[in-house]
BALUM-707985 format. One line per 8 residues: number of its first residue (from 1); their letters; for each residue x, y, z of N, C-alpha, C. Coordinates in pm, 1 decimal, decimal comma, always signed. Layout:
BEGIN
NUM = A = X Y Z X Y Z X Y Z | ...
This chain:
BEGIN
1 = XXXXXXXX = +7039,5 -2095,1 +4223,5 +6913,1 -2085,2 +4292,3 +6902,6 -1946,1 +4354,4 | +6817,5 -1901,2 +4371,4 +6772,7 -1779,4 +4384,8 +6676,0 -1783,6 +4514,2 | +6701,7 -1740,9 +4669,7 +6639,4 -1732,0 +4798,8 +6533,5 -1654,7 +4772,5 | +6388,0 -1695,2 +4792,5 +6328,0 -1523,4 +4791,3 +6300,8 -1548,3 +4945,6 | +6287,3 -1441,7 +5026,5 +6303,9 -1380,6 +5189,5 +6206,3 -1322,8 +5209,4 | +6125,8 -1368,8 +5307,5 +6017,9 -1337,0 +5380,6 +6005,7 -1189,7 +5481,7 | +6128,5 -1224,0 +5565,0 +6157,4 -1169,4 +5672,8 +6288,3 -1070,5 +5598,0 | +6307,5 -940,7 +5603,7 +6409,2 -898,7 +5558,0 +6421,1 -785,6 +5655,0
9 = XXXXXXXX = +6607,2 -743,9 +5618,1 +6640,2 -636,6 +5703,2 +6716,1 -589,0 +5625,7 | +6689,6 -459,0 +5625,4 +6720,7 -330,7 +5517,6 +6844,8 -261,5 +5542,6 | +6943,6 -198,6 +5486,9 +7050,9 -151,6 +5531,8 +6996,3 +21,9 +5491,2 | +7009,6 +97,1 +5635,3 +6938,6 +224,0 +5642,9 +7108,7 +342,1 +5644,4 | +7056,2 +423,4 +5546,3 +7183,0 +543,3 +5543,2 +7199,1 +621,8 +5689,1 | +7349,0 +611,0 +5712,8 +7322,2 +658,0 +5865,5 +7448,7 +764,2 +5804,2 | +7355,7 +912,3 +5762,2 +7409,8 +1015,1 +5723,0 +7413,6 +1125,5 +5798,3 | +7530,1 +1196,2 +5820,8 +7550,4 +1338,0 +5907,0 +7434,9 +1392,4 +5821,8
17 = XXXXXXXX = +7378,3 +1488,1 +5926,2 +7337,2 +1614,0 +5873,1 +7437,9 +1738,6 +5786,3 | +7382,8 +1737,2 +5661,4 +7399,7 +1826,2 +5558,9 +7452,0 +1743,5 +5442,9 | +7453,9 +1616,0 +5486,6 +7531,0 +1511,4 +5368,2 +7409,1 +1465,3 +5310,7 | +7313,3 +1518,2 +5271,2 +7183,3 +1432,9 +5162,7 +7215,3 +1423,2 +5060,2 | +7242,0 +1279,9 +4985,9 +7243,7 +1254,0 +4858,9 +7385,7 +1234,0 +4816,1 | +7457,5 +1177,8 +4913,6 +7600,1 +1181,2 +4964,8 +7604,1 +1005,9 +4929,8 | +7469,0 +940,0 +4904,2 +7492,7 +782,2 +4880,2 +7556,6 +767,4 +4741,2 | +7517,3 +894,3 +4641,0 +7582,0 +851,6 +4526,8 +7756,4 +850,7 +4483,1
25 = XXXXXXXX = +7818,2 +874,4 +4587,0 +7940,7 +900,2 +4602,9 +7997,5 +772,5 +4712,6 | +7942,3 +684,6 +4761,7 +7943,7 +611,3 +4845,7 +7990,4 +460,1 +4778,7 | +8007,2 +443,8 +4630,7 +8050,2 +340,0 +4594,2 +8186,2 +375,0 +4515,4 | +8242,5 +282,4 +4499,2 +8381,8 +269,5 +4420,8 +8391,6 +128,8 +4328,7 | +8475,6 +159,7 +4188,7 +8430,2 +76,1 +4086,7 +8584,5 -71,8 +4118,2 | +8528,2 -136,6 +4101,8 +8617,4 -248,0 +4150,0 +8639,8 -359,2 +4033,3 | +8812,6 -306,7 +3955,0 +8825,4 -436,2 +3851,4 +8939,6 -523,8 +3889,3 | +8918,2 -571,8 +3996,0 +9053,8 -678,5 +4022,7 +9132,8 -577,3 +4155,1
33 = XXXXXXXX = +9258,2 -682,7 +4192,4 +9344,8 -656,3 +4332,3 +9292,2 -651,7 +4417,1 | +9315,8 -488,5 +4579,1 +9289,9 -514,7 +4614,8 +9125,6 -443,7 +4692,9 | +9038,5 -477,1 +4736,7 +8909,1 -441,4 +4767,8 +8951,4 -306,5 +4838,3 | +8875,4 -179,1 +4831,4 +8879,6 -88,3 +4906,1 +8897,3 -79,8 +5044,6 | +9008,3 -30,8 +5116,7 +9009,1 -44,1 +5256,7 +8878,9 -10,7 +5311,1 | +8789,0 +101,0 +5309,2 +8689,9 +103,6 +5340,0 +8570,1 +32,4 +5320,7 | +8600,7 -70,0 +5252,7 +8442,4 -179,8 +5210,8 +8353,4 -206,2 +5323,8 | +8242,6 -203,2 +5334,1 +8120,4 -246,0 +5388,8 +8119,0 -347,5 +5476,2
41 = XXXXXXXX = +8202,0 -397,0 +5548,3 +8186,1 -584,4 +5570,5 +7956,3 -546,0 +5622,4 | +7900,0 -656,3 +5531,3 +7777,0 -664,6 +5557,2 +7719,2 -789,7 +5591,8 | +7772,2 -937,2 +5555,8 +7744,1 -1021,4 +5582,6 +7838,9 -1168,9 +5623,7 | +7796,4 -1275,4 +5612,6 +7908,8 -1340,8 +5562,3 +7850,1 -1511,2 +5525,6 | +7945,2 -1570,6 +5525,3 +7876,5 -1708,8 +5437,0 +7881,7 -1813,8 +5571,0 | +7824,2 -1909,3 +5531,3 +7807,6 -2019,6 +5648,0 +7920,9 -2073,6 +5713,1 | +8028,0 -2046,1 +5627,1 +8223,2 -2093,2 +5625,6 +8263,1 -1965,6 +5734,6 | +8174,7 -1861,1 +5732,8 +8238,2 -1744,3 +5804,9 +8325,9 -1660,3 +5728,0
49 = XXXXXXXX = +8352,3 -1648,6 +5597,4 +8393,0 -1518,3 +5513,6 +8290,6 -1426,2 +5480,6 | +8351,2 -1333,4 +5532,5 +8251,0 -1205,9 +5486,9 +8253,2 -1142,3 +5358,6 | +8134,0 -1060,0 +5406,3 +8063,7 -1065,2 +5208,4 +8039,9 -898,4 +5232,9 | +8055,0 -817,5 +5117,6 +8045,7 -696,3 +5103,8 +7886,4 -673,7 +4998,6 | +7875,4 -571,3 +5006,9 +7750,2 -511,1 +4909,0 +7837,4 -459,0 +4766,4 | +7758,7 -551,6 +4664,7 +7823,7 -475,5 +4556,0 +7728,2 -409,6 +4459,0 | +7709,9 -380,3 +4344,1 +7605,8 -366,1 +4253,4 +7666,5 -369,2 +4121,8 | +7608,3 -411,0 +4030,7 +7653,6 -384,8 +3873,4 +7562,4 -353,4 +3759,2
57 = XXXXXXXX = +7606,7 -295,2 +3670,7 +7446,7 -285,2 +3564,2 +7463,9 -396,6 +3503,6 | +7334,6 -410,8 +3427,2 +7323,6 -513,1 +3380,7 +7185,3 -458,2 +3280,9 | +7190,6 -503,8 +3131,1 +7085,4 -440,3 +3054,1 +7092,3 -268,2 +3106,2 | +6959,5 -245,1 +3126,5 +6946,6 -133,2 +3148,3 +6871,4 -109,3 +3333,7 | +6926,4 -222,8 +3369,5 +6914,8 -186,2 +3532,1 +7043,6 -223,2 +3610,7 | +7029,0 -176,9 +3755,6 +7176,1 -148,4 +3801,7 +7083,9 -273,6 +3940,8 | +7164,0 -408,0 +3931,2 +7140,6 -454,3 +4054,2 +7251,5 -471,5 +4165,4 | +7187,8 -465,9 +4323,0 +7290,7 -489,5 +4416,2 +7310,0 -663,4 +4417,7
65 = XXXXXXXX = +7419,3 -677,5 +4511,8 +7433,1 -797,9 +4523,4 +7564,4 -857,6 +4615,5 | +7614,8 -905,2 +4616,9 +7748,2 -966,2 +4730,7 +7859,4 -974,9 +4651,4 | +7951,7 -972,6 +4740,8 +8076,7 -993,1 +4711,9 +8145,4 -1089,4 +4834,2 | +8221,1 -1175,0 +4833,3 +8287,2 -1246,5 +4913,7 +8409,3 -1160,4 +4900,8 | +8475,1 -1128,2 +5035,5 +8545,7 -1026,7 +5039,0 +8712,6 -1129,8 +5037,8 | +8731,6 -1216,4 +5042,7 +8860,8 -1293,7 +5038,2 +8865,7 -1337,2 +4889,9 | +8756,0 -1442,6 +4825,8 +8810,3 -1436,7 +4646,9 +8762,9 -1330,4 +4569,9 | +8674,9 -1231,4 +4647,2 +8668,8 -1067,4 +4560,4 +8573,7 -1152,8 +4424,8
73 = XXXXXXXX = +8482,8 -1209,0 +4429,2 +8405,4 -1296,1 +4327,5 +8281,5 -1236,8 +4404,7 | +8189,4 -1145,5 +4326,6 +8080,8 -1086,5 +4308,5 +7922,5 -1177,0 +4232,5 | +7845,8 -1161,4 +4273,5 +7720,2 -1229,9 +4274,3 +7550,0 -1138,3 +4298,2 | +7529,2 -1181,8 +4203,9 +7391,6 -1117,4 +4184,2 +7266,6 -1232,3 +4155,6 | +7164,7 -1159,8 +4204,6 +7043,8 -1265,1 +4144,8 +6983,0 -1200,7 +4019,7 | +6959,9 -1284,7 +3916,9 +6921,0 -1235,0 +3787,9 +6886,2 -1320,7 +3707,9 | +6691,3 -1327,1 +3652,6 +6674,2 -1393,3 +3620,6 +6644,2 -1545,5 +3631,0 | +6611,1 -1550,8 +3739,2 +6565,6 -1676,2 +3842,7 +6765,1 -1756,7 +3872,0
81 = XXXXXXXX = +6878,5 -1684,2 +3838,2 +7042,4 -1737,7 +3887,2 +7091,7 -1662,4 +3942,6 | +7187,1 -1688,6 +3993,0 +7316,1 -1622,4 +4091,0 +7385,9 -1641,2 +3929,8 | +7457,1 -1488,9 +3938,1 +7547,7 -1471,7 +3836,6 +7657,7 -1446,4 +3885,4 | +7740,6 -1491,2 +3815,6 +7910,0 -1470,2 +3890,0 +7977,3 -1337,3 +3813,3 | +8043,2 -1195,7 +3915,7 +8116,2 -1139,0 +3801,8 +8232,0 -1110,3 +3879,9 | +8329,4 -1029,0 +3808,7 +8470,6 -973,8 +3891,1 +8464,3 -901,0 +3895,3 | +8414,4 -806,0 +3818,9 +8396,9 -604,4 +3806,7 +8251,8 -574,1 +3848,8 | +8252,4 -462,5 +3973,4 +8147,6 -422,4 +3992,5 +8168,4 -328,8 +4089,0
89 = XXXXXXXX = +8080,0 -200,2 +4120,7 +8082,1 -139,8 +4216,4 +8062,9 -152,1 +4354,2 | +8137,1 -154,8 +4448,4 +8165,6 -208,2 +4587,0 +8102,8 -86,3 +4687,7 | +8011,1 -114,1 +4744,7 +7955,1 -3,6 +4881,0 +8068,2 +2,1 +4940,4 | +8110,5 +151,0 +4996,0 +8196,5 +182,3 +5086,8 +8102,7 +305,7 +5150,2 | +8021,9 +318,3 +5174,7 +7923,7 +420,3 +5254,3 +7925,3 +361,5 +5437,2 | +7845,6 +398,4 +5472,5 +7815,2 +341,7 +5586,0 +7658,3 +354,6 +5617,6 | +7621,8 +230,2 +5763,3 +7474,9 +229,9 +5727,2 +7495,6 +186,3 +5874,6 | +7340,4 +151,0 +5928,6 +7279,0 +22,5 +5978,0 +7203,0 -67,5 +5961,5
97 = XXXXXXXX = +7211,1 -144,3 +5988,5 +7057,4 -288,8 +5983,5 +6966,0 -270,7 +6063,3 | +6817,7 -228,3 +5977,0 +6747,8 -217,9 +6026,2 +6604,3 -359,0 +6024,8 | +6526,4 -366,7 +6068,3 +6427,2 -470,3 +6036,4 +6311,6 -403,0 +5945,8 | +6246,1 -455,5 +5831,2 +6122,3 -411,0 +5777,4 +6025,7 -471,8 +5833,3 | +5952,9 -366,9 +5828,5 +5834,5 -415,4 +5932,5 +5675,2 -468,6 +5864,3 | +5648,1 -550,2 +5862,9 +5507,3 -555,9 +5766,0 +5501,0 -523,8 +5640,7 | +5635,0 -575,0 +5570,5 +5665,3 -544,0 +5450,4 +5666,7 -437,9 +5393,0 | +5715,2 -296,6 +5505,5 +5705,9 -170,2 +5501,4 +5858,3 -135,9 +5475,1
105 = XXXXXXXX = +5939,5 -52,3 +5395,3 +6079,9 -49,3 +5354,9 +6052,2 +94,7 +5500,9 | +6141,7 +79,5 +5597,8 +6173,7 +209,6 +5673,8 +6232,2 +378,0 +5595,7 | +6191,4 +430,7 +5628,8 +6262,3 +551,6 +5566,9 +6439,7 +586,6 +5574,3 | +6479,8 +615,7 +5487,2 +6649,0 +638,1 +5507,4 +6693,8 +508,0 +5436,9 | +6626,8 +401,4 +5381,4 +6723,8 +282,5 +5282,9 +6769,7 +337,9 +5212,6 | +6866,2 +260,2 +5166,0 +6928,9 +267,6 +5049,9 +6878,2 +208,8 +4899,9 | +6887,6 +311,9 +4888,9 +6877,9 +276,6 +4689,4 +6990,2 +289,7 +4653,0 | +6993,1 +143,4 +4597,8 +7112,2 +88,3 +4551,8 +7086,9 +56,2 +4422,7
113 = XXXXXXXX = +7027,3 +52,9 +4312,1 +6988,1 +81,1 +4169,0 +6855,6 +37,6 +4141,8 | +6850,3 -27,4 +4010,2 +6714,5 -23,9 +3926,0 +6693,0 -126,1 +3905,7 | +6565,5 -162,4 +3838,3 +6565,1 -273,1 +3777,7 +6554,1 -223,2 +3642,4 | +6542,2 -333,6 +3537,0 +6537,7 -318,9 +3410,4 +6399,5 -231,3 +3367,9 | +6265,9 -214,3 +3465,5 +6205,3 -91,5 +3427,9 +6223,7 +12,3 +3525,3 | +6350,1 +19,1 +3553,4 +6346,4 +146,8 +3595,6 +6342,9 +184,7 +3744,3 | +6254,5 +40,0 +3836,8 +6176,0 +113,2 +3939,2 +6281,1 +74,2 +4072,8 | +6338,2 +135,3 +4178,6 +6421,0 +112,8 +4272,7 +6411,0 -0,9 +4327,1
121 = XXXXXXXX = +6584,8 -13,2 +4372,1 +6597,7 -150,6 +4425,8 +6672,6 -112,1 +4531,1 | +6656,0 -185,7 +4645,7 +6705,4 -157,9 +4782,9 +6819,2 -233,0 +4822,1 | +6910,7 -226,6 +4947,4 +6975,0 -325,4 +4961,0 +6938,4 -409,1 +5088,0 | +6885,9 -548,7 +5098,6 +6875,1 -617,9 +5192,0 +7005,1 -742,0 +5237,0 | +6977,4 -812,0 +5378,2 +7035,2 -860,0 +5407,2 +6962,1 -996,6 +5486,4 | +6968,5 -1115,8 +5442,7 +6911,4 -1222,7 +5520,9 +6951,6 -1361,4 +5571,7 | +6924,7 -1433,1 +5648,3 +6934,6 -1521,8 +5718,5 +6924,1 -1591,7 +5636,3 | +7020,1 -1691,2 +5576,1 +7004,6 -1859,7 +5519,8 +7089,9 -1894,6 +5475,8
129 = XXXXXXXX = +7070,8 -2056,9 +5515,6 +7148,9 -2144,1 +5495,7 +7274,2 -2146,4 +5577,7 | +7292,0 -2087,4 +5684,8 +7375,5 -2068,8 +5813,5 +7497,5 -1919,7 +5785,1 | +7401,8 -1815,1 +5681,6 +7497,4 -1715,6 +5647,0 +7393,8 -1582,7 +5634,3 | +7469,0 -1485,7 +5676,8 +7380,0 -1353,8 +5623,4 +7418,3 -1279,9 +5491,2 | +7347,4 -1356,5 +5414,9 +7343,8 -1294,5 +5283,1 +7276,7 -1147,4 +5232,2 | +7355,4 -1062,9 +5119,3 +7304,2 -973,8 +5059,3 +7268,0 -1017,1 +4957,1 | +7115,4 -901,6 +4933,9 +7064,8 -927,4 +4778,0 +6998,8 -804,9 +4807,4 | +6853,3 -809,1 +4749,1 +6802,4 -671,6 +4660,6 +6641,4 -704,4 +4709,8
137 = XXXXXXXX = +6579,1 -588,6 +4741,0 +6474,1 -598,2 +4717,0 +6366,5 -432,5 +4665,9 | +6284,8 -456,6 +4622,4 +6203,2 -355,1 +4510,4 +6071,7 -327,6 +4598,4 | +6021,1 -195,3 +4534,8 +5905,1 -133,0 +4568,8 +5785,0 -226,8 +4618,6 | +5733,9 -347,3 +4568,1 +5663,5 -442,2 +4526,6 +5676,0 -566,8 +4726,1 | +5775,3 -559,4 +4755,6 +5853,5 -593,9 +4833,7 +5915,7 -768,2 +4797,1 | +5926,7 -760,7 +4699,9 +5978,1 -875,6 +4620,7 +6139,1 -845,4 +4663,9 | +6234,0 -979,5 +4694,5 +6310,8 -973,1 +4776,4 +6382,6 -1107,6 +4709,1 | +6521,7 -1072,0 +4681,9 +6614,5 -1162,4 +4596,4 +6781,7 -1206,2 +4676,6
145 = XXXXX = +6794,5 -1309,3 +4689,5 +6956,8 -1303,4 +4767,4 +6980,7 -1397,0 +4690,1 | +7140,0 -1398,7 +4598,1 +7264,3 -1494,1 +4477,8 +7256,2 -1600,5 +4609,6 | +7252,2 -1701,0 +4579,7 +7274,8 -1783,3 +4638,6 +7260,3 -1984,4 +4567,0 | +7381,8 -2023,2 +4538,4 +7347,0 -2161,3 +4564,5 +7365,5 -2158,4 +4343,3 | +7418,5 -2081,3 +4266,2 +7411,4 -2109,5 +4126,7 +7283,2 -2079,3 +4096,7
């Protein structure tokens, strides 16, 4: 099942000055062991394990999505499912949570990849089901969190 989120809060690049464009260096590729000491903790599940930001391509778009940081089992929404993978690129940048306001994306998000045409996808974070989940949301303000198969 696939959450779509009303209310969302955006994870905003909280970059030194002279570091612009310093997000594309901000992930690390993750195939098994152990998670980057520096990982993201961004959310966590209703059990209370925390969940990292991950992203993976897929076709010809790159979506974000979660990671549960104890079974290192990665999740994306795709295609009206939560997809399960093991390999994927893990955020190790740093940020804050910010709120969108009137379905306005704040300046300084993160673009965190594409969709399959191309057009940016952000990384959000939301309230449900007693957990703060990551997922993705796009120009459009269409808004996706893996959740539930």
């Amino acid at each position: 099942m696939i959450a779509r989120i009303l209310v969302l809060i955006v994870l905003q690049l909280a970059l030194a000055a002279g570091t612009a464009g310093a997000g594309d260096f901000e992930w690390t590729y993750y195939r098994g062991g152990n998670l980057p000491a520096n990982v993201f903790i961004a959310g966590n599940e209703a059990n209370g394990e925390t969940l990292c930001i991950i992203r993976i391509d897929r076709g010809s778009g790159l979506f974000p999505g979660k990671a549960n940081v104890k079974t290192k089992t990665g999740y994306i929404s795709f295609d009206g499912k939560e997809i399960q993978i093991k390999q994927y690129d893990v955020f190790t940048g740093t940020g804050e949570w910010v709120k969108a306001r009137k379905g306005l994306l704040p300046a300084g998000v993160i673009k965190a990849g594409k969709d399959l045409d191309s057009r940016p996808l952000y990384i959000i974070r939301a309230d449900y089901k007693g957990g703060k989940h990551i997922g993705r949301v796009d120009d459009f303000g269409n808004a996706y969190i893996p959740w539930g198969g």
